[in-house]
ZADO-1210 file (C-alpha; in nm, 4 decimals, padded with zeros to 6 digits):
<atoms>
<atom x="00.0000" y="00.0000" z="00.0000" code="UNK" pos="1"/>
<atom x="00.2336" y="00.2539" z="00.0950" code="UNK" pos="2"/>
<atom x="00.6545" y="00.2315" z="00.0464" code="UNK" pos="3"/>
<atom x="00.9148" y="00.4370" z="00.1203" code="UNK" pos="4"/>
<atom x="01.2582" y="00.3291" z="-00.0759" code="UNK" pos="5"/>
<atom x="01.5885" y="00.4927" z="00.0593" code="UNK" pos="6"/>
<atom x="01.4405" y="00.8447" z="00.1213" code="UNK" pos="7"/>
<atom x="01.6425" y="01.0844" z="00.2752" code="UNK" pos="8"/>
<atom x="01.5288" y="01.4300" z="00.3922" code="UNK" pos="9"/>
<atom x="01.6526" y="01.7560" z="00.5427" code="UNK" pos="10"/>
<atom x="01.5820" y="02.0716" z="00.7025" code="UNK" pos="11"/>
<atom x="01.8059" y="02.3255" z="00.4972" code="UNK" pos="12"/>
<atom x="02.1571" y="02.1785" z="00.5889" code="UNK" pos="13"/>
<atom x="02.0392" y="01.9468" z="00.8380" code="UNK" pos="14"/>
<atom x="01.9485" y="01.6038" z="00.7236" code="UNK" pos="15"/>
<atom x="01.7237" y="01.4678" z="00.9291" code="UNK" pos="16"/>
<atom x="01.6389" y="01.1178" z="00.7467" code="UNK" pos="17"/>
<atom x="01.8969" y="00.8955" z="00.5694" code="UNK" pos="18"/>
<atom x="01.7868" y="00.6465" z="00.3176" code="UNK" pos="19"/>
<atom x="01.4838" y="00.5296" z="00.5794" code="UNK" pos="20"/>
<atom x="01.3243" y="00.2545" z="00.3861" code="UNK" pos="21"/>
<atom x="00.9210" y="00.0772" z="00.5421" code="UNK" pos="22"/>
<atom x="00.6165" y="-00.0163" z="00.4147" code="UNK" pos="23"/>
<atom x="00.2875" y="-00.0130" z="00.5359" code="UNK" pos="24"/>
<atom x="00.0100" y="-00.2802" z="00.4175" code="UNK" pos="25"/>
<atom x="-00.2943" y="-00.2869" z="00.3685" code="UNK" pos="26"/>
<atom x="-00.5338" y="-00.2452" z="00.6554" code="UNK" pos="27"/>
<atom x="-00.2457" y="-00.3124" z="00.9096" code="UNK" pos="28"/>
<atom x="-00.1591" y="-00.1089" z="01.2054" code="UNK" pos="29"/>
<atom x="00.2619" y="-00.0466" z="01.1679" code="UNK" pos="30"/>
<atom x="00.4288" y="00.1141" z="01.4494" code="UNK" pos="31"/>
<atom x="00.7595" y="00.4228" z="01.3617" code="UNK" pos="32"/>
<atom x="00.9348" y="00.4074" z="01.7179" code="UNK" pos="33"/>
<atom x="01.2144" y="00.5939" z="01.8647" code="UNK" pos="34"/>
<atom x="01.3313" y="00.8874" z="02.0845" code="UNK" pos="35"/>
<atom x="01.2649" y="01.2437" z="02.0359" code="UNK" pos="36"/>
<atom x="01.4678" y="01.3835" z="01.7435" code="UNK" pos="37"/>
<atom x="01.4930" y="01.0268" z="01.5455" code="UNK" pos="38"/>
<atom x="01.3216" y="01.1331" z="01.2555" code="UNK" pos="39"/>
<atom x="00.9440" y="01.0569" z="01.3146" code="UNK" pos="40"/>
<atom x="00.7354" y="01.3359" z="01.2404" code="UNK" pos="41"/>
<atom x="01.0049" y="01.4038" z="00.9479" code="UNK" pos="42"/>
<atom x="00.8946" y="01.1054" z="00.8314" code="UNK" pos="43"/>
<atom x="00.5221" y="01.1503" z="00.8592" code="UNK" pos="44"/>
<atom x="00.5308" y="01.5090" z="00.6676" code="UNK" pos="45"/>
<atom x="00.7311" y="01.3060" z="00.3699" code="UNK" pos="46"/>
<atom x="00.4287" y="01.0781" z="00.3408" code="UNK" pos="47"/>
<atom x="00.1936" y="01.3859" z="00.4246" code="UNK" pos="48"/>
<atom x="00.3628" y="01.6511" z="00.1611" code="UNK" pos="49"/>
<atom x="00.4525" y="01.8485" z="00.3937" code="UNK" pos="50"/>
<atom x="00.8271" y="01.8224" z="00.3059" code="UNK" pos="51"/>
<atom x="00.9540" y="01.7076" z="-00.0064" code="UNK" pos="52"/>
<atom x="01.2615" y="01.4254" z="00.0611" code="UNK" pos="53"/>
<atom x="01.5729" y="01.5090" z="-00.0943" code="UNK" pos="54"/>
<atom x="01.6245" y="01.1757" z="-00.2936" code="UNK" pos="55"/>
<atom x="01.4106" y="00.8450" z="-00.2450" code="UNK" pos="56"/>
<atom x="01.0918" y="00.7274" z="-00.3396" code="UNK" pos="57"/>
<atom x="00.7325" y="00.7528" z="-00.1737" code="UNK" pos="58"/>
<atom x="00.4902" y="00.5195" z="-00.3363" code="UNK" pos="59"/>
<atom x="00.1355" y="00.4720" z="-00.2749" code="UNK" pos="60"/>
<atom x="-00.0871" y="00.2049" z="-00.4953" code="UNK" pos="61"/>
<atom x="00.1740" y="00.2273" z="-00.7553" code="UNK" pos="62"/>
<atom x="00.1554" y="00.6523" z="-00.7305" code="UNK" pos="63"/>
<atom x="00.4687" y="00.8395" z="-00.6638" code="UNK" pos="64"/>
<atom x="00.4008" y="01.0730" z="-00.3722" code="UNK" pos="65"/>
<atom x="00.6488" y="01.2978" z="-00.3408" code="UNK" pos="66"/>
<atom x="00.6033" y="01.5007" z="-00.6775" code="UNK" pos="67"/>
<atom x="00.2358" y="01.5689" z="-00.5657" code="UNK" pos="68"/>
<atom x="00.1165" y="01.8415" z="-00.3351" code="UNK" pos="69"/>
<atom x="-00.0686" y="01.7682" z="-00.0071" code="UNK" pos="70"/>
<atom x="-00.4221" y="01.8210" z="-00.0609" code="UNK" pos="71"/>
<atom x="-00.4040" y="01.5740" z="-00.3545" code="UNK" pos="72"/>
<atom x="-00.2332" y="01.3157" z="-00.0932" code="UNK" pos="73"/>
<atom x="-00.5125" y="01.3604" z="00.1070" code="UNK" pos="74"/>
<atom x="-00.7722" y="01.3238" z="-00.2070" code="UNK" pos="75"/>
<atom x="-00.5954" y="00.9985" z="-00.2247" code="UNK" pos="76"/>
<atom x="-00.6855" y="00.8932" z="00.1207" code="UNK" pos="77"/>
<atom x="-00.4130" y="00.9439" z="00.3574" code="UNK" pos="78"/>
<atom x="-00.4717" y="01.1460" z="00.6153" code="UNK" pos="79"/>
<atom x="-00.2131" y="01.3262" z="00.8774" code="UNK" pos="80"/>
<atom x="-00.2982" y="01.3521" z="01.2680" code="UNK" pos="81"/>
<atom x="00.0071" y="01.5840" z="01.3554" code="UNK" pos="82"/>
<atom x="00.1510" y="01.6053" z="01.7207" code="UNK" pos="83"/>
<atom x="-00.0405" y="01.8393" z="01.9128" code="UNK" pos="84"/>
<atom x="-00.3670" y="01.8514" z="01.7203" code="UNK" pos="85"/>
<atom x="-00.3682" y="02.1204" z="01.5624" code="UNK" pos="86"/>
<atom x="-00.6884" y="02.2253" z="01.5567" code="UNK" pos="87"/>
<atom x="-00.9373" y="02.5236" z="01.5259" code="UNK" pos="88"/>
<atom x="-00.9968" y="02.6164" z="01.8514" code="UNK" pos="89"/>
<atom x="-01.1966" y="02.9093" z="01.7803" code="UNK" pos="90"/>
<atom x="-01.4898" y="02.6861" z="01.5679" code="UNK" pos="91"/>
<atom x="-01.6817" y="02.4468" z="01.7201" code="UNK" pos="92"/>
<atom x="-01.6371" y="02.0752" z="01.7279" code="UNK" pos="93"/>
<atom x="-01.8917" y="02.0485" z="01.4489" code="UNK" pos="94"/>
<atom x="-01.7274" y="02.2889" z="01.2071" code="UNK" pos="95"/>
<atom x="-01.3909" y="02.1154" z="01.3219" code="UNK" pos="96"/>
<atom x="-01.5223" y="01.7928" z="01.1774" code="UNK" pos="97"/>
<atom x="-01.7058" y="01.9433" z="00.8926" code="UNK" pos="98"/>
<atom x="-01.3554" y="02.1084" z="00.7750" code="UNK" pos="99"/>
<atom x="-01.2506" y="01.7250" z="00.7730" code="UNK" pos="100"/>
<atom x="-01.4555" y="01.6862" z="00.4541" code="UNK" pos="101"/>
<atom x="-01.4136" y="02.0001" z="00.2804" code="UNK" pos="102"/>
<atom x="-01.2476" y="01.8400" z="-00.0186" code="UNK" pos="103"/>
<atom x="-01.5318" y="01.6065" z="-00.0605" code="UNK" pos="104"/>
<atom x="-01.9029" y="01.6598" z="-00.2348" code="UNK" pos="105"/>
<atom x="-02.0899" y="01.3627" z="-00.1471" code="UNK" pos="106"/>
<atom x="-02.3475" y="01.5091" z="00.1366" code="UNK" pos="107"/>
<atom x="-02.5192" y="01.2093" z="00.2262" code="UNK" pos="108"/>
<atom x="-02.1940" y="01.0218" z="00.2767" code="UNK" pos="109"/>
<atom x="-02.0559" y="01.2775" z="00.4976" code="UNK" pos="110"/>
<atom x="-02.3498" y="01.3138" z="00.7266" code="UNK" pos="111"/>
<atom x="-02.3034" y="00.9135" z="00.7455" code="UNK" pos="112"/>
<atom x="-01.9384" y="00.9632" z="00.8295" code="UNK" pos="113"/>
<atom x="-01.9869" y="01.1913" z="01.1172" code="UNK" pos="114"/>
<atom x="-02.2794" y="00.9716" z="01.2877" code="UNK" pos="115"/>
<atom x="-01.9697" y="00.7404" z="01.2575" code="UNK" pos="116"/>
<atom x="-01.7359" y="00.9604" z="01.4239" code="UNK" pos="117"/>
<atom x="-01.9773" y="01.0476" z="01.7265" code="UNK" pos="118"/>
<atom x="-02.0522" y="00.6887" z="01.7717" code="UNK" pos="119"/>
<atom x="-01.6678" y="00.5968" z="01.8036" code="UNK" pos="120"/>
<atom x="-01.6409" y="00.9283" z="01.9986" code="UNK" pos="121"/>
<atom x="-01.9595" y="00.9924" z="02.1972" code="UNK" pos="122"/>
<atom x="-01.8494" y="01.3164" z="02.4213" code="UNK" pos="123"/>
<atom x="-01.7968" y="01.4756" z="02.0725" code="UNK" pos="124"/>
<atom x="-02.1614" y="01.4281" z="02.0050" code="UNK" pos="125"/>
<atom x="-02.2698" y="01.5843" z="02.3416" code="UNK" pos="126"/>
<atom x="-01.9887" y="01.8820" z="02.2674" code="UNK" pos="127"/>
<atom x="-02.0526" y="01.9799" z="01.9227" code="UNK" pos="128"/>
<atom x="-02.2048" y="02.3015" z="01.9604" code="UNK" pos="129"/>
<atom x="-01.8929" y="02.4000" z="02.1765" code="UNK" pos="130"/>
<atom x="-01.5447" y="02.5457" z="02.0992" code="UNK" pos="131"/>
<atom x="-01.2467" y="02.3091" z="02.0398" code="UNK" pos="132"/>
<atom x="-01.0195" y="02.5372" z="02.2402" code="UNK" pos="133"/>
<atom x="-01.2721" y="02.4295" z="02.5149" code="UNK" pos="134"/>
<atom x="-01.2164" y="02.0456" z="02.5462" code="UNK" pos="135"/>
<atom x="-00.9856" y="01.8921" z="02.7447" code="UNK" pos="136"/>
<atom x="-00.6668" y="01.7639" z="02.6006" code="UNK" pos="137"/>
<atom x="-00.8290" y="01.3507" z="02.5403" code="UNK" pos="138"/>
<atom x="-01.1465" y="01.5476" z="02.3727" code="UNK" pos="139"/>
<atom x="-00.9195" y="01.7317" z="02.1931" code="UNK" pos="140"/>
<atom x="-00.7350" y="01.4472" z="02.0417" code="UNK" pos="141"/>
<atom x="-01.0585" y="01.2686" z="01.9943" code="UNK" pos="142"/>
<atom x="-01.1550" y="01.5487" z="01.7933" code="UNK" pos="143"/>
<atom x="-00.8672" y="01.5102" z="01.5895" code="UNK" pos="144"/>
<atom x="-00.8639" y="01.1853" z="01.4660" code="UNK" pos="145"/>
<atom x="-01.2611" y="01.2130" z="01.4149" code="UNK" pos="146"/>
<atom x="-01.1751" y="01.4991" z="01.2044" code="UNK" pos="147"/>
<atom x="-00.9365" y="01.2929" z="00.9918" code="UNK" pos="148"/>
<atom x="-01.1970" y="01.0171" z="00.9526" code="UNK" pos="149"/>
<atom x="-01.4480" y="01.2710" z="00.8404" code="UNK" pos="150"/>
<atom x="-01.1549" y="01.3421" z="00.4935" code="UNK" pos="151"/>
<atom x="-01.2350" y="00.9076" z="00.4906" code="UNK" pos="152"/>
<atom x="-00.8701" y="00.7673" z="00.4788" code="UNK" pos="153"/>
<atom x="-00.7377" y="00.4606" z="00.3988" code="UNK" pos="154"/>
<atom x="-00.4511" y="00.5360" z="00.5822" code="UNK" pos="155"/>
<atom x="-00.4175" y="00.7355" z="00.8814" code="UNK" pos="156"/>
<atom x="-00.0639" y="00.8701" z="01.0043" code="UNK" pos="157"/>
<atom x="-00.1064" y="00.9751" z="01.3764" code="UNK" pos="158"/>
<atom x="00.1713" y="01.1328" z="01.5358" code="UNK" pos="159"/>
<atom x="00.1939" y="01.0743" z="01.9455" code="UNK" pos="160"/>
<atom x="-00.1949" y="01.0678" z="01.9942" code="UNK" pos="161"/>
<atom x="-00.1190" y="00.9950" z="02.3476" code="UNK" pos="162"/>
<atom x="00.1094" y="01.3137" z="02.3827" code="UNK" pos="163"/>
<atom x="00.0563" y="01.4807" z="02.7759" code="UNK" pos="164"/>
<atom x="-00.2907" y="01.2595" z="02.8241" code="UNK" pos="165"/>
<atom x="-00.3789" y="01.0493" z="03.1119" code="UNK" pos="166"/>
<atom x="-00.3052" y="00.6836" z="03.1177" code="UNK" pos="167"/>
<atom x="-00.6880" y="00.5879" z="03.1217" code="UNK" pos="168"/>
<atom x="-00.7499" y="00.8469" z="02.8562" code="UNK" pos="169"/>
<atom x="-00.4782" y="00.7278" z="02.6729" code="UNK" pos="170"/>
<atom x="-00.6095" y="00.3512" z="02.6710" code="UNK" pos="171"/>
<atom x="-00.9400" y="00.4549" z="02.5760" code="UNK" pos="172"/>
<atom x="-00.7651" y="00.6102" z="02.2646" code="UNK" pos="173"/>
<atom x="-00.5647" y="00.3110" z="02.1573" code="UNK" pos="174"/>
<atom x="-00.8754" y="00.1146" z="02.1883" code="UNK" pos="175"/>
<atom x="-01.1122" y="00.3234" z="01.9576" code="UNK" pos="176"/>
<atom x="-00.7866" y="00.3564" z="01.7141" code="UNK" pos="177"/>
<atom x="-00.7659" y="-00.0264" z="01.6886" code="UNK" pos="178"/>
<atom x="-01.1045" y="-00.0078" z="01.6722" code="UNK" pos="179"/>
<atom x="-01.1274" y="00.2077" z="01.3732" code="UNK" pos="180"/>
<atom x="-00.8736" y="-00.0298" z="01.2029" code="UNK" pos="181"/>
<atom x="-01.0349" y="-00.3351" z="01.2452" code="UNK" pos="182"/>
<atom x="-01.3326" y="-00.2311" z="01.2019" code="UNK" pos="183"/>
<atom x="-01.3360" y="00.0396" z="00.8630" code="UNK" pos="184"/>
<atom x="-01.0320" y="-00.1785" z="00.7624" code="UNK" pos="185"/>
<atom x="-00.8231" y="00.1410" z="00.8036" code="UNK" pos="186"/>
<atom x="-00.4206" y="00.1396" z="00.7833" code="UNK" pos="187"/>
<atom x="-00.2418" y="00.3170" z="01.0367" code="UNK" pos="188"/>
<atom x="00.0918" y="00.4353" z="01.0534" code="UNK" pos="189"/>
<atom x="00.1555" y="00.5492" z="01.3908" code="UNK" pos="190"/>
<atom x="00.4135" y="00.7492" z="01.5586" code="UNK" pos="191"/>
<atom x="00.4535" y="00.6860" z="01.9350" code="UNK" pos="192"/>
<atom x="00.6370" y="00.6855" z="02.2755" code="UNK" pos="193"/>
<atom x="00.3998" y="00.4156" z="02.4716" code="UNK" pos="194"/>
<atom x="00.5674" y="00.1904" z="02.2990" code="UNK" pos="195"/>
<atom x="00.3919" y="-00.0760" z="02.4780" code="UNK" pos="196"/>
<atom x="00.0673" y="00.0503" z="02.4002" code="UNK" pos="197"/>
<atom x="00.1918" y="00.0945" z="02.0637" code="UNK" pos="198"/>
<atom x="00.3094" y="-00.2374" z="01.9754" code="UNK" pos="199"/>
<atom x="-00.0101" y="-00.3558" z="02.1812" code="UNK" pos="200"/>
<atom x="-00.2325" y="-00.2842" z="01.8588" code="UNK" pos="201"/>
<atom x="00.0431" y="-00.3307" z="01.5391" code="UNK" pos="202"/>
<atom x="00.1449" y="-00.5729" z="01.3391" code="UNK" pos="203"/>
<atom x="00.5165" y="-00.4604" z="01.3005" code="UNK" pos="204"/>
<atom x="00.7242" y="-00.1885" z="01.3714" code="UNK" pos="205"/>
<atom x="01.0229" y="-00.0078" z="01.3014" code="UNK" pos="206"/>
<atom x="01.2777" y="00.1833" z="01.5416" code="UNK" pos="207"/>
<atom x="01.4627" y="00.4803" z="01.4019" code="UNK" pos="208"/>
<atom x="01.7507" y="00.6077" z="01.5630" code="UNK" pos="209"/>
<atom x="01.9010" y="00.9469" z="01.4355" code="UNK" pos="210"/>
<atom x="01.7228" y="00.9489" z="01.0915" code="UNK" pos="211"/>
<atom x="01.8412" y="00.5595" z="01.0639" code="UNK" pos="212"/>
<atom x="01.6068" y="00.2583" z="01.0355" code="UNK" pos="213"/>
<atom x="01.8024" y="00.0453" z="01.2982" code="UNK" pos="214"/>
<atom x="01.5279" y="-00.2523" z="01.3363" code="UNK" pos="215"/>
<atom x="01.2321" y="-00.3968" z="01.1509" code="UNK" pos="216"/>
<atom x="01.0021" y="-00.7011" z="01.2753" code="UNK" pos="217"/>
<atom x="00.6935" y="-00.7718" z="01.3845" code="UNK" pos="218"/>
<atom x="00.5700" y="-00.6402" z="01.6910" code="UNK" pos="219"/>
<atom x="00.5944" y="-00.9771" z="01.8523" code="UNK" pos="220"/>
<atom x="00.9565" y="-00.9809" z="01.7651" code="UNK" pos="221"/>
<atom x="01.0366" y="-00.6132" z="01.8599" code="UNK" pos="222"/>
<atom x="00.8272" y="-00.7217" z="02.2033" code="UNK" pos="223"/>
<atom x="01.1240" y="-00.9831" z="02.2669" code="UNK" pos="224"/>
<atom x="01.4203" y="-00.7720" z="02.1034" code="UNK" pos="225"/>
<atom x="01.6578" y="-00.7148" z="02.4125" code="UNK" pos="226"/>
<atom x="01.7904" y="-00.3818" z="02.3196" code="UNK" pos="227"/>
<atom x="01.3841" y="-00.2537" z="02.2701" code="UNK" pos="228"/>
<atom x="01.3045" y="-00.3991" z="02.5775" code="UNK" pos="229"/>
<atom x="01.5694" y="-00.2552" z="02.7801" code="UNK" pos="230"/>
<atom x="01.5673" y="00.0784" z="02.5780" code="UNK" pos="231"/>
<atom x="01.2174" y="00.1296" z="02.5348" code="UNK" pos="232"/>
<atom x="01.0047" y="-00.1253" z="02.7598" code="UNK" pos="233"/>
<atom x="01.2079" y="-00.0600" z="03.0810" code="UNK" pos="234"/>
<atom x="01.2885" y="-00.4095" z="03.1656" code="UNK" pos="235"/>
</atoms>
C-alpha cells in the first residue's frame, strides 16, 4: 500500500532522514518508534507533503508521492494527525469535523461519516455546539482523529496521539484507534512513545535512531528484542 525506498530528507543543511526505507500494508496497524529527534514526524510530513525528501521514493498504490502536493495526498486517502492537534480552537467541534470533509461533495456520505465519528467518539456528540479550544486535552485528540476520519482515509498517520494525556485516557484512545482499524479496515501508521501501548495494537514496527532505520520485525519480535526492551520497555 504505501513504500518508502531509501528516502532521505533535510531541514536546509540538516538532514534529518537517511535512506529510511518501510512499508505499510494494507489495513495493518505499523508502528515508527524511537526517541525524540529520530526522525518521526520528518517522516510523517514526507508521506503527508509536507516536506519534499531530498532523494528516495514515496509510493502509494503504484503513485509516486512525493512530486504531488498535499491536498491531492489527502484526495488519495491518507490522512495526517500531527503532534499536538492542531486544531481550530476558535470553531466548534462540528465545524472542526465538517472542515474534515471540505475536499469532498458527497453530502449524504458525509453526514453518514460523522454519525460514525460520534458513535466511536460519543463526548464529541454531546460537545458539538462548543469550541475546540474548550475540550480537554483527550477530547481534543478525539476530535482530531474524528476529524481525519471525516476526509475518509485509507490510511491514517497519527503522530503521538497519546502526547501529555492520562493513562486511562490514553487507553481509551488506543482502543477506539484499533477499533477504527479493524473495524473500517483502516491502515495506520503510527508514531509513538507508549511503545507498549503501541506495539499492543500493530502488526510490526520499526525503530529509528538518528534518521536511521536500525530494526524492523513484527511487533511480537520487537516485544522480545533485548535492546527494545531494555531501551524502550524498561525491563
Amino acid at each position: 500500500m504505501l513504500r518508502l525506498r531509501d528516502v532521505t530528507a533535510a531541514y536546509g543543511p540538516v538532514v534529518a532522514l537517511h535512506q529510511v526505507s518501510l512499508e505499510v500494508e494494507e489495513k495493518a496497524v505499523v508502528a515508527l518508534l524511537g526517541a525524540n529527534g529520530a526522525g518521526k514526524t520528518t517522516t510523517l510530513r514526507v508521506i503527508s507533503g509536507l516536506l519534499r525528501p531530498r532523494s528516495g521514493v514515496v509510493e502509494y498504490d503504484g503513485l509516486q508521492l512525493h512530486t504531488l502536493s498535499p491536498d491531492r495526498i489527502v484526495s488519495l486517502g491518507i490522512v495526517h494527525v500531527p503532534e499536538g492537534r492542531q486544531l481550530f480552537t476558535q470553531l466548534t467541534v462540528l465545524e472542526n469535523l465538517e472542515l474534515g470533509a471540505y475536499l469532498r461533495r458527497d453530502r449524504a456520505g458525509i453526514r453518514r461519516d460523522l454519525e460514525k465519528v460520534f458513535q466511536y467518539f460519543p463526548i464529541l456528540a454531546e460537545r458539538r455546539r462548543q469550541h475546540a479550544g474548550s475540550l480537554s486535552g483527550g477530547e481534543q485528540q478525539m476530535l482530531a482523529i474524528g476529524r481525519a476520519l471525516m476526509a475518509r482515509p485509507r490510511l491514517l498517520l497519527l503522530d503521538e496521539p497519546s502526547l501529555g494525556l492520562a493513562p486511562m485516557i490514553t487507553r481509551e484512545i488506543f482502543q477506539i484507534i484499533r477499533a477504527i482499524n479493524q473495524e473500517e479496515g483502516i491502515s495506520v501508521l503510527l508514531v509513538e512513545q507508549n511503545v507498549r501501548l503501541a506495539l499492543d495494537i500493530s502488526k510490526k514496527g520499526y525503530v529509528l535512531e538518528t534518521g536511521r532505520i536500525v530494526l524492523a520485525d513484527t511487533a511480537e519480535g520487537l516485544r522480545a528484542n533485548e535492546e527494545v526492551r531494555r531501551s524502550y520497555l524498561g525491563y
